[in-house]
Every structure is written in structure tokens, then in C-alpha cells.
C-alpha positions as CSV (number, residue, x, y, z in Angstrom):
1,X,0.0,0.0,0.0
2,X,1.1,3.5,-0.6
3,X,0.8,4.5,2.8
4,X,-0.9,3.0,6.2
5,X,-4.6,4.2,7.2
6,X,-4.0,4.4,10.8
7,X,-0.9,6.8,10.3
8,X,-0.7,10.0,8.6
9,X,3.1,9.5,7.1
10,X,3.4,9.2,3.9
11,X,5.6,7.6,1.3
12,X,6.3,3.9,0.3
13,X,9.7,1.6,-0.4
14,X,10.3,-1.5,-1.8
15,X,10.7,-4.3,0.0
16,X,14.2,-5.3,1.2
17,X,13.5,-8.5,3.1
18,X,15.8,-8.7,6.3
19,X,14.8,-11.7,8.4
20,X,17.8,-13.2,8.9
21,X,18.8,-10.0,10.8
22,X,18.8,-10.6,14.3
23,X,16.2,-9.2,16.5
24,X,17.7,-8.8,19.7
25,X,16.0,-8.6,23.1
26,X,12.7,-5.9,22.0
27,X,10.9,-6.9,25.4
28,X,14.2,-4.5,27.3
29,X,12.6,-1.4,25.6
30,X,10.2,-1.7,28.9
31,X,12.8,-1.1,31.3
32,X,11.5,-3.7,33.5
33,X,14.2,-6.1,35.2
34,X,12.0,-8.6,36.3
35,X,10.3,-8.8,32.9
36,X,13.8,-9.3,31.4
37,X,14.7,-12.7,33.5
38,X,11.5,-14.1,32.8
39,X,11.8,-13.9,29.2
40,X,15.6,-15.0,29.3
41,X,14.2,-18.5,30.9
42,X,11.7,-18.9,27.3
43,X,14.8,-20.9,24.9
44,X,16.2,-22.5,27.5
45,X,13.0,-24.3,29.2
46,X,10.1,-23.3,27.1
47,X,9.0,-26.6,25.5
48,X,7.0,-25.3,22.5
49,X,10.3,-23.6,21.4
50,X,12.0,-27.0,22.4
51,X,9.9,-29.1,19.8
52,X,10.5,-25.9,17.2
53,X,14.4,-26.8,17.7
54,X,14.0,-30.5,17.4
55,X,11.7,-30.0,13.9
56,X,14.7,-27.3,12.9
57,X,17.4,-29.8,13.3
58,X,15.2,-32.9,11.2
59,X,15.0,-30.1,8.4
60,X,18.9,-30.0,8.4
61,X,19.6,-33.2,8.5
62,X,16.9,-33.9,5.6
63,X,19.2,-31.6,3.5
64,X,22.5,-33.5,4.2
65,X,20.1,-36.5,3.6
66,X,19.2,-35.3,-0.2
67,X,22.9,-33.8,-0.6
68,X,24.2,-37.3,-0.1
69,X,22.7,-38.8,-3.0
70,X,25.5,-36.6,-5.3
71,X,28.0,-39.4,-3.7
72,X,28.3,-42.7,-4.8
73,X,27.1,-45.5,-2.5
74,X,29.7,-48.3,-1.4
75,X,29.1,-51.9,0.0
76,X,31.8,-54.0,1.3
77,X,30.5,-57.7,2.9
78,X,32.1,-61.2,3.9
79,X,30.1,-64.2,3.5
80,X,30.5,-67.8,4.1
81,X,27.5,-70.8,2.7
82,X,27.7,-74.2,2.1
83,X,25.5,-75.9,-0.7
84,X,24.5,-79.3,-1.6
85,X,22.8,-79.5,-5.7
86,X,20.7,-82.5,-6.2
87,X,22.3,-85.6,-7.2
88,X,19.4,-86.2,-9.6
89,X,20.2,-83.1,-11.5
90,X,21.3,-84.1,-14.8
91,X,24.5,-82.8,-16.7
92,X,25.7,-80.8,-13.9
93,X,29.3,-81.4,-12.4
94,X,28.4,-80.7,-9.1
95,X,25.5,-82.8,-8.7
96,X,25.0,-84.4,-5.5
97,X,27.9,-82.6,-3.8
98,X,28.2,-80.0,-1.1
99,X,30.7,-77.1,-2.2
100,X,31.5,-74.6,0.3
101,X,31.7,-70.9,-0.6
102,X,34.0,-68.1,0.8
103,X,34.0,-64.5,-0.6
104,X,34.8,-60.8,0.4
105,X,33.8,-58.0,-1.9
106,X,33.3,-54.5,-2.5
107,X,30.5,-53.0,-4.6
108,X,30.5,-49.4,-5.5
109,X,27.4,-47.5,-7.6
110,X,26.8,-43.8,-8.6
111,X,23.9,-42.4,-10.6
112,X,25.5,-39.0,-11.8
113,X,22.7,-36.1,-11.4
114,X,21.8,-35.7,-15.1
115,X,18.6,-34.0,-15.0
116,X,18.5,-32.4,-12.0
117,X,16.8,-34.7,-9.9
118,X,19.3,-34.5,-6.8
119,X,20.0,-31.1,-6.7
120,X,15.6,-30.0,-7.1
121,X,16.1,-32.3,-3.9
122,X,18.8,-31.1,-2.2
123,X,16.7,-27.1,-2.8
124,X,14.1,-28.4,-1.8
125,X,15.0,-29.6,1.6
126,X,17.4,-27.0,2.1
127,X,14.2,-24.1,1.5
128,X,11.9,-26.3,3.5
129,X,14.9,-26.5,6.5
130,X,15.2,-22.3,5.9
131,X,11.4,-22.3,6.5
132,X,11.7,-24.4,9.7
133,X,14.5,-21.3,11.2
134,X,11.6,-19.0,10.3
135,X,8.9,-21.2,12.1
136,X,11.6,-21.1,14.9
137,X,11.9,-17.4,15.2
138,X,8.1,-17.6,14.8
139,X,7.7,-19.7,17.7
140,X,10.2,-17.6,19.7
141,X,8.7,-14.2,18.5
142,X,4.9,-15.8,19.5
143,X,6.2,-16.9,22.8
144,X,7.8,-13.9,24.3
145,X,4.9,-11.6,23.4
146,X,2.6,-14.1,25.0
147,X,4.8,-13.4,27.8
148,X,5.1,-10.1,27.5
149,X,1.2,-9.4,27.2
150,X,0.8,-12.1,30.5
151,X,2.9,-9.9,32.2
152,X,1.5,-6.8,31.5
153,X,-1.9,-8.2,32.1
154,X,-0.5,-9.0,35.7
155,X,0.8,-6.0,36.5
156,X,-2.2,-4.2,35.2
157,X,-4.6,-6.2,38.0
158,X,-1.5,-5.6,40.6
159,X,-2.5,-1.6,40.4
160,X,-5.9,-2.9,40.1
161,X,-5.8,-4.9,43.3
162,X,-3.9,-2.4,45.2
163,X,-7.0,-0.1,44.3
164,X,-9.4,-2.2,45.2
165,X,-7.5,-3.1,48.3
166,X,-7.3,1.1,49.2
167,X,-11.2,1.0,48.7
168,X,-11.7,-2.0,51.3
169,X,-9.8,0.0,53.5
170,X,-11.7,3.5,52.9
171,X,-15.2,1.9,52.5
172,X,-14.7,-0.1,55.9
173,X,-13.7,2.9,57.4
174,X,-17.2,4.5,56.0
175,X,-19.1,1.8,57.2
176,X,-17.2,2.6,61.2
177,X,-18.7,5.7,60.2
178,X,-22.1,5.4,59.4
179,X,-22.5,3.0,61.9
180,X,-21.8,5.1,64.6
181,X,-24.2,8.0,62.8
182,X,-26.7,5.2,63.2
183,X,-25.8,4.9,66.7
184,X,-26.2,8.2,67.5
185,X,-29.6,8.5,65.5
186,X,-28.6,11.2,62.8
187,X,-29.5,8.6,60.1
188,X,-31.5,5.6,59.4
189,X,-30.2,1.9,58.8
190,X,-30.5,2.2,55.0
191,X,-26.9,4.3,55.2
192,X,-25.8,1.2,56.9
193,X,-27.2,-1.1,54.7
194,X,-26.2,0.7,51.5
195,X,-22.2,1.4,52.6
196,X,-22.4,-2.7,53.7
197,X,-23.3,-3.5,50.5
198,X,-20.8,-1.0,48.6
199,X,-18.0,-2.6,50.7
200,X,-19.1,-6.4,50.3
201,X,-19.5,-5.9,46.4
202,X,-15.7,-4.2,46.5
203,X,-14.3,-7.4,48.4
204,X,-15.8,-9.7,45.9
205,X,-14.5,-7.7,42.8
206,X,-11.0,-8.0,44.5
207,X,-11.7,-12.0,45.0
208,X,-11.9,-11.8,41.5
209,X,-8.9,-10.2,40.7
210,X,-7.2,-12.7,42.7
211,X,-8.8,-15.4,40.7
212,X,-7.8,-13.4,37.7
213,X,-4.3,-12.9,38.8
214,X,-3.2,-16.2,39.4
215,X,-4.4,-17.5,36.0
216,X,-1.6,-15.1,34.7
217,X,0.3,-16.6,37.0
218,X,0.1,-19.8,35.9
219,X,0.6,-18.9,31.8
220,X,3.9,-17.4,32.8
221,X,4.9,-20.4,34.9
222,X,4.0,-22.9,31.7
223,X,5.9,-20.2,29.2
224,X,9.1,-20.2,31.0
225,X,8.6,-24.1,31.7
226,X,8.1,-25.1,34.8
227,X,5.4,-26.3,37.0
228,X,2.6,-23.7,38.0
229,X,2.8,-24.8,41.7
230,X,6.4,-23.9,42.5
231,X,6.3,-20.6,40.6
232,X,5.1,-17.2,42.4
233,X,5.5,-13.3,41.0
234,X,5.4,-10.8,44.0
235,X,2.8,-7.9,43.6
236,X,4.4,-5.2,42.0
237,X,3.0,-1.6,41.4
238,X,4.8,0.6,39.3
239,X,4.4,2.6,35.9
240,X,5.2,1.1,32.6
241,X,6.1,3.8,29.7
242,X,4.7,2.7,26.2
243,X,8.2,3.3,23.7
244,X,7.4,5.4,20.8
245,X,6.8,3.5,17.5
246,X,8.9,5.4,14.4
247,X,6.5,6.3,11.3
248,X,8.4,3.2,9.1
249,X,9.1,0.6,11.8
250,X,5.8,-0.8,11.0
251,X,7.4,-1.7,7.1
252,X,10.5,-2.5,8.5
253,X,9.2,-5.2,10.7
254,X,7.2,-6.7,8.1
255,X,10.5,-7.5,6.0
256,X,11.8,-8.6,9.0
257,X,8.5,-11.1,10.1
258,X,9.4,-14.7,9.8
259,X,6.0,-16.2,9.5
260,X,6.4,-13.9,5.8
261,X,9.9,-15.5,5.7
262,X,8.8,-18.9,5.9
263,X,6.1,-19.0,3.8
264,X,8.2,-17.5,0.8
265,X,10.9,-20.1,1.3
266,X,7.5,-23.0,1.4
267,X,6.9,-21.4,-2.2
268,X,10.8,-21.8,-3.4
269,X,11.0,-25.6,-2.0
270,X,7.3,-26.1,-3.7
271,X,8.8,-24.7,-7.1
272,X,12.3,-27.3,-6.4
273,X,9.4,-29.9,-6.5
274,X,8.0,-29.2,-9.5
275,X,11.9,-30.0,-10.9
276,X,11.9,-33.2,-9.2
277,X,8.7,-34.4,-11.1
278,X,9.9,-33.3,-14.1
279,X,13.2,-35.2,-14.0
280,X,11.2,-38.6,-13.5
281,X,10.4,-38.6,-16.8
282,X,14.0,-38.9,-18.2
283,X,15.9,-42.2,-18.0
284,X,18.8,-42.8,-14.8
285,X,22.0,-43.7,-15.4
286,X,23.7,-46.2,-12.9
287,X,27.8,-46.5,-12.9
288,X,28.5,-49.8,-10.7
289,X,31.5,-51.7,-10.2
290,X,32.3,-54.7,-7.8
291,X,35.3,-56.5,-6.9
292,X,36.7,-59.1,-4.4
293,X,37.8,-62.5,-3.7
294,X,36.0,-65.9,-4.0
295,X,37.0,-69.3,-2.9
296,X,35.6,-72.6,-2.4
297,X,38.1,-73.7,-0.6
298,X,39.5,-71.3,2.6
299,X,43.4,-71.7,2.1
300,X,43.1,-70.4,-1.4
301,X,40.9,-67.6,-0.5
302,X,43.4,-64.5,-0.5
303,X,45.3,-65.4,-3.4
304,X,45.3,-63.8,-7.2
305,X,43.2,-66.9,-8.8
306,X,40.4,-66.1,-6.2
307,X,40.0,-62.6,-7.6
308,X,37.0,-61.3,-9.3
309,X,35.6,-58.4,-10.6
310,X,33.1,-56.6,-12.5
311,X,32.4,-53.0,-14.1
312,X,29.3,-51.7,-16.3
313,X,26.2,-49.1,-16.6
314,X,22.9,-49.0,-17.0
315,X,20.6,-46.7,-18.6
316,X,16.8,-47.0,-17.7
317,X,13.6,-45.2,-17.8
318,X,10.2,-45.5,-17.6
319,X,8.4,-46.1,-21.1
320,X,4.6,-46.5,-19.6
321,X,3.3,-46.1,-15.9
322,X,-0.2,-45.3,-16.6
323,X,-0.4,-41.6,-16.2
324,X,1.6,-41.6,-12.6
325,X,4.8,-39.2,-13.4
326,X,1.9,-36.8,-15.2
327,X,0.2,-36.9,-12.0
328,X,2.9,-36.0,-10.0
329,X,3.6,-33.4,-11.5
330,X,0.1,-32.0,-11.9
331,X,0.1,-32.2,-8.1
332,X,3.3,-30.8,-7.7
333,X,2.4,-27.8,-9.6
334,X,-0.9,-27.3,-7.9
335,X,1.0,-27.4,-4.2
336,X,3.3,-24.7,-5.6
337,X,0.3,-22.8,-6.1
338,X,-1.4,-23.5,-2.8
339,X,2.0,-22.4,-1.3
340,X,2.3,-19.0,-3.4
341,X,-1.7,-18.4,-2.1
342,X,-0.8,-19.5,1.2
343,X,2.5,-16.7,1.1
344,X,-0.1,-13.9,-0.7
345,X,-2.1,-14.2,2.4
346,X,0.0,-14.1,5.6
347,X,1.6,-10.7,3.6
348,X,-2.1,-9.6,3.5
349,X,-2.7,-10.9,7.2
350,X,0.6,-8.8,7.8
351,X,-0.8,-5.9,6.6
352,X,-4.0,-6.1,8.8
353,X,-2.2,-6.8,11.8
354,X,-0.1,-3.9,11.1
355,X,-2.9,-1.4,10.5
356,X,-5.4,-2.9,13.4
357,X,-2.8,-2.4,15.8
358,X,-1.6,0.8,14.1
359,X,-5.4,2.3,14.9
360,X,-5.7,0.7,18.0
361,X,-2.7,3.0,19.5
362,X,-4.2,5.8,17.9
363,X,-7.5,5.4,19.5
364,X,-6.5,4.4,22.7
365,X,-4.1,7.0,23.4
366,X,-7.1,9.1,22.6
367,X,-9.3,7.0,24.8
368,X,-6.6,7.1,27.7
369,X,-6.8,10.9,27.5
370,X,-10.5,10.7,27.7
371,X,-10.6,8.3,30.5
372,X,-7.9,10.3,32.9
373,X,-10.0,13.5,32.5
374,X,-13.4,11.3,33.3
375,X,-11.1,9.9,36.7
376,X,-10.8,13.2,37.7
377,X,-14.4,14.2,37.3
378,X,-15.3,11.4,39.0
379,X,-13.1,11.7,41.9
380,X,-13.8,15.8,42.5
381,X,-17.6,14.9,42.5
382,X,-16.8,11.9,45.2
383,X,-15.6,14.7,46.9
384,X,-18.1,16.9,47.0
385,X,-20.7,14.9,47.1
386,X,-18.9,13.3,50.0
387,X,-19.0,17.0,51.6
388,X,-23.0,17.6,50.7
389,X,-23.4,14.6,52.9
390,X,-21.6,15.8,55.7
391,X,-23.9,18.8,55.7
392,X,-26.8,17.0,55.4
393,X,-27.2,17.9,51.7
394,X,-28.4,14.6,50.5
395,X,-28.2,10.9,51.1
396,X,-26.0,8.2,51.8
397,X,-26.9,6.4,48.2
398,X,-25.9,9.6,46.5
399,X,-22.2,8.9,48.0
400,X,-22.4,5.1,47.1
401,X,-23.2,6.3,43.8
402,X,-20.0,8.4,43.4
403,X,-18.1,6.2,44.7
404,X,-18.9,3.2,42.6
405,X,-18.7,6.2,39.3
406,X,-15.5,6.6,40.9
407,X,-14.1,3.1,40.9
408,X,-15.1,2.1,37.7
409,X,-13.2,5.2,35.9
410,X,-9.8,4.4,38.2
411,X,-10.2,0.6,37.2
412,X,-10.8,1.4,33.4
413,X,-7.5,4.0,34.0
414,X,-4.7,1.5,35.2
């Protein structure tokens, strides 16, 4: 696109992809130590990034695997039989005899690469291996913002919790209050009733944030690998700047995503495929030789007479096989083109990503303005209200209403 809709800069490049650049450690942009260790602990014990390691270093060895076949392939064996031929076999010398047999030999083959058939193999597993680094970094980019947004989420329902926890404390000391109004007859038990009630329904909403809390809690615990029970994060209030995002980083990362790296190199190891299924329908050519040493008898074994030996080639190919090569390749091509559709639409899925979270900053910062000026509404007319009761102005449910105004605008705030 020519330019982003959620940001007012303008101008466009071409892509330069850059995933192989390394991404370093983004989450330290924060400033938040403990943060830091906990995602330092994600490629050493997190297990979703273990089995992303394991399925990286199959890849690799699948490309040594294809590579080998440039090399020819050699045998070497001993062997040792005995044989008896029927005596009723007719015009043969060894009829009715048992002949023992001794041999060692060594048999070398090559099939030289003439169409291309190793080396659309060799591509192909070497851009399928490429594409299992990228599903790596995938993995390893997925998991640490997992963490990153669990951690967040904690530390949003700490300041949460320690709100609720000052509101207990205040609406307690309310009730001490009104209870002692009601005491002294200046009001009637509704007060009561009404700051019981705005007091109880506060304690249960902090229940719930500890219910909430350790649920986080836990995700971390299974993210860094180990078991939810022996892993705790103190309660921690403290602010959390938001870094500034440049006008291009957005593009930048993009190059640099490699779910967009791995499906391009799915497309290139797709395309090697289409080779290999074109070079089954030319003939192979075998080279072979064998040589080694052959006895009946053992004490003659390792001498010149027992020598033998044989050298040759063989050109074959396949003149009929019912329509299977053709098929192969038809199905070859039509992968390459699911894998060029499937490419075309994580770029587009990119894209999205990019601008949903592109307007979502926009509007929240906007939102967040709106919200700390609704706080401080809410908390001047708490106030006075508070003081219009205290003069006998109006009642008790007009200060549980401000209060509870109150709390939802601090909660929506942190």
C-alpha cells in the first residue's frame, strides 16, 4: 500500500527482506528487570520452542540427507554358505555334492545427477529447513509476546488490586462511620445497609482479581517451563512507559516477520518440487562396479586366482506407468500454487495486523486521555458529594453512587 490508514506519514519503499537480521532482546525497551529474566528463561526451558528446535534440526539433517545422493554409495561384505545341488540333477558337475563358498567384496554404484533430480532435492529440503529457522523465530517471536502481554496483564490487576485493596480499606472505614451515625440516631439503617453493601461488592471484585491474577500466573509459569505450583511473581506496582513507535518501523518489521519468511521459502522448496517431477520422466543412469575374492576352498581364499571383478552401466527409464509421473507433477504444480496463495495471504494478514494495531494506538491513546480526564471528574464529584453529605445535603446512596462512578473510571485508567 502507498501508505498506512491508521498513520498520517506518507511515502512507500520497496521491499528489502531482512529476516535473517537478528532481532535482539525488544521486550528490554520496557525497562522492567523482572520482565527481562522471565523472558531469558523462554529458549532454555520453554517446550513449545524445544519441539520448534527439534523439527529445525530434522530439516537440516533432511538436506544432508538429499545432498548425499550426489556421492556414490559403497558396499563391502564377507560371507561364508555351504551348498549341496541335487544328485538327480542331470549334466551338472556338481550334482550331488556340497561345495563350500567363501568370498569378500566390495561393490560401488553412482547415478551421476543428469537431469537435476538431486540437486531440485537437495533445494528443496534445504528451503523447507530455511522455512523451519523461520517457524523457529516464529515460535520464539509468538512466545515472548505471549509473555510479554501475561505480564502486562499481571501488573495491570496488581495496580488494580492495590486499588481495590485502598477502597476496602476506605469503604470499611465509611461503614465505622455510618454505623456510629446510626448509633447516634442522625440517620437511618438504609446508610448502613447501603455502605455494607458497597463494601461487600468491593471485596468480591478483589476476589476476583485474585482469581484473575493467578491465572496469569500460571501462563507465565507454563511459558518459562516449569510447573505452575512452585512458581510465584510478587505484587508489583509501578508505571510502565509505552516506547514510541517510528512512522516506518511498521514496514521494516514486516520485512523482518518470519511467519512472511517462511512462507516465501515453502513457495521456493514447492517450485524445487515441480523440478523433481519433471526429471522422473528422463531415464537414470547407474555407474557400478564390484570387486573381491572368492573361494571354495579357505586356504586359497586370499590369493590372485580367487579374484573377481566386474564394471558396467545402466541406462533405464520408464516407457509406460499409466499416467503416474503426469500426475505427479500436476500435483506438484498445484502445491506450488497453494503455497504462493498461502504466502499472498500471511503478507495480507501482515498488513492487517499492522494497521489494526496501528489504529488501535491511535485510539487508545485518545481513549486514555478521555478516560484520565473522566477519573478526575469522578473523583472531585466523590468529593463533593462526600462533603454535601456531611452537611446534610443529601443521602448516603448519592455517595455510594459516586463512589462506585469513581471506581469504575480508576479501574478502566490502570
Amino acid at each position: 500500500p502507498d501508505h498506512y490508514a491508521g498513520t498520517a506519514a506518507p511515502g512507500w519503499a520497496v521491499a528489502a527482506p531482512a529476516d535473517a537480521q537478528p532481532r535482539g532482546p525488544w521486550w528490554t525497551l520496557f525497562d522492567d528487570d523482572e520482565l527481562n529474566r522471565l523472558e531469558a528463561r523462554v529458549d532454555v526451558s520453554n517446550q513449545t520452542v524445544a519441539k520448534a528446535v527439534a523439527q529445525l534440526q530434522a530439516a537440516r539433517a533432511m538436506v544432508d540427507y538429499q545432498r548425499a545422493g550426489y556421492a556414490p554409495t559403497i558396499t563391502a561384505g564377507a560371507a561364508q554358505s555351504r551348498a549341496r545341488l541335487s544328485q538327480n540333477v542331470l549334466g551338472h558337475s556338481l550334482a550331488g555334492k556340497t561345495v563350500p563358498d567363501y568370498s569378500v567384496g566390495v561393490s560401488a554404484s553412482w547415478e551421476p545427477d543428469l537431469f537435476g533430480r538431486v540437486k531440485d532435492a537437495t533445494v528443496n529440503a534445504r528451503d523447507n529447513a530455511q522455512a523451519s529457522e523461520a517457524d523457529l523465530e516464529s515460535v520464539r517471536l509468538s512466545i515472548a509476546s505471549d509473555l510479554a502481554l501475561d505480564y502486562f496483564d499481571l501488573r495491570s490487576l496488581d495496580r488494580q488490586k492495590k486499588l481495590l485493596d485502598d477502597s476496602v480499606t476506605a469503604y470499611t472505614a465509611a461503614l465505622k462511620i455510618v454505623q456510629q451515625q446510626l448509633n447516634d440516631g442522625a440517620i437511618d439503617a438504609s446508610a448502613v445497609a447501603q455502605a455494607q453493601t458497597q463494601l461487600e461488592s468491593t471485596r468480591t471484585m478483589d476476589s476476583d482479581i485474585d482469581v484473575q491474577r493467578a491465572q496469569l500466573q500460571h501462563a507465565i509459569a507454563t511459558l518459562i517451563g516449569v510447573p505452575a505450583s512452585s512458581f510465584a511473581l510478587p505484587q508489583q506496582v509501578r508505571d510502565i512507559a509505552l516506547p514510541q513507535i517510528p512512522a516506518g518501523l511498521p514496514s521494516q518489521l514486516l520485512e523482518r516477520r518470519p511467519d512472511i519468511a517462511a512462507a516465501e521459502r515453502r513457495v521456493a522448496a514447492a517450485n524445487a518440487q515441480i523440478g523433481e517431477a519433471h526429471a522422473a520422466f528422463y531415464p537414470d543412469l547407474t555407474l557400478s562396479a564390484t570387486a573381491g575374492l572368492e573361494s571354495t576352498f579357505f586356504a586359497p581364499w586370499l590369493t590372485a586366482p580367487s579374484l573377481f571383478w566386474s564394471i558396467g552401466s545402466q541406462l533405464a527409464g520408464t516407457l509406460f506407468d499409466g499416467g503416474r509421473r503426469d500426475a505427479a507433477l500436476k500435483g506438484a504444480n498445484a502445491q506450488y500454487d497453494g503455497a504462493v496463495a498461502d504466502y499472498r495471504q500471511t503478507v495480507l494478514v501482515a498488513f492487517q495486523q499492522v494497521e489494526d494495531n496501528l489504529s488501535a494506538l491511535t485510539t487508545l491513546a485518545s481513549e486514555a486521555d478521555s478516560e484520565q480526564r473522566a477519573t478526575s471528574a469522578a473523583e472531585l464529584a466523590l468529593k463533593l458529594t462526600t462533603n454535601r453529605y456531611q452537611a446534610g445535603a443529601v443521602s448516603y446512596l448519592d455517595v455510594v453512587t459516586a463512589q462506585t462512578i469513581a471506581l469504575t473510571n480508576e479501574r478502566t485508567a490502570e
